[in-house]
C-alpha positions in Angstrom: 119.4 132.4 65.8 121.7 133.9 63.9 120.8 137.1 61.3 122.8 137.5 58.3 124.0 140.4 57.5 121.5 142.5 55.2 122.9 143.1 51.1 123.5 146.8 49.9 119.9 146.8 48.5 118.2 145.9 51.9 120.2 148.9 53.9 118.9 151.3 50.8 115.7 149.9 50.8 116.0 150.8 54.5 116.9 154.4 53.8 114.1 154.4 51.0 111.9 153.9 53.9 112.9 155.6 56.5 113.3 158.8 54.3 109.3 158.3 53.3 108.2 157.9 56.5 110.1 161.0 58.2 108.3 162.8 54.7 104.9 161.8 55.2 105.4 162.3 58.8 106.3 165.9 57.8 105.7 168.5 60.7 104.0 165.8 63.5 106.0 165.4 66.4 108.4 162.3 66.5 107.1 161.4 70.0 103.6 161.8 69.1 103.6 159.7 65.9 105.7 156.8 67.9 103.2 157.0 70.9 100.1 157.4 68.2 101.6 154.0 66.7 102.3 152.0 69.7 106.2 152.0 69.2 108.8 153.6 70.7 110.0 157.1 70.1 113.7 155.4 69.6 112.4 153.0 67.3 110.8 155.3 65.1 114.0 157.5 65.0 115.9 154.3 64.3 113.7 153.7 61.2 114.0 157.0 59.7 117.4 156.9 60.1 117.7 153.9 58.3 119.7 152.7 61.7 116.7 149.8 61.8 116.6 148.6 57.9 114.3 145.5 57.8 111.6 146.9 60.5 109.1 143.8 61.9 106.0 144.7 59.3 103.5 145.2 62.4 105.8 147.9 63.7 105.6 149.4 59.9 101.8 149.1 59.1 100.8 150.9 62.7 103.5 153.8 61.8 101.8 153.4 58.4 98.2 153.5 59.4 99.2 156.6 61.7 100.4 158.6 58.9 97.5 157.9 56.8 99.8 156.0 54.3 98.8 152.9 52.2 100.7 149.5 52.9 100.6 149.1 49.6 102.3 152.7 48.5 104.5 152.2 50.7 106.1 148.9 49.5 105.7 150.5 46.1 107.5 153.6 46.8 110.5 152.0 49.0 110.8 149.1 46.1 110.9 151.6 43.2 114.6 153.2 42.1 115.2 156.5 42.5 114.0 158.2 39.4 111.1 156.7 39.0 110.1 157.4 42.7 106.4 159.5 43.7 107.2 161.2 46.6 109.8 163.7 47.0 
């Protein structure tokens, strides 16, 4: 199969969401929040780096669920622009 290559507004969405999750995930370890979510270490860094910008939604809600953030928020927050953002 081949993937086509993701628009400008997927990769920022990406970034949207890998920025919220390395927020909420705040001091926790990188390694224990991966291994708390069933994912690897590498795959959580990829996604807050934005490196992994359309993550498979399981691997999402279990980082979600781990950091105690709503499925729901989070589509809301990474969809929103900028300004108009709730976390910071």
């Amino acid at each position: 199969m081949v993937r086509l290559p993701l628009t400008p507004a997927e990769v920022e969405r990406g970034e949207r969401l890998g920025t919220l999750l390395r927020r909420a995930r705040g001091d926790r370890s990188m390694l224990q929040t991966a291994l708390d979510a069933g994912v690897s270490p590498e795959t959580l860094r990829k996604i807050e780096s934005g490196r992994v910008a359309t993550p498979a939604f399981p691997t999402i809600a279990a980082i979600a669920d781990v950091l105690g953030l709503s499925l729901d928020t989070l589509w809301s927050e990474i969809n929103q622009p900028e300004q108009n953002r709730l976390v910071s």
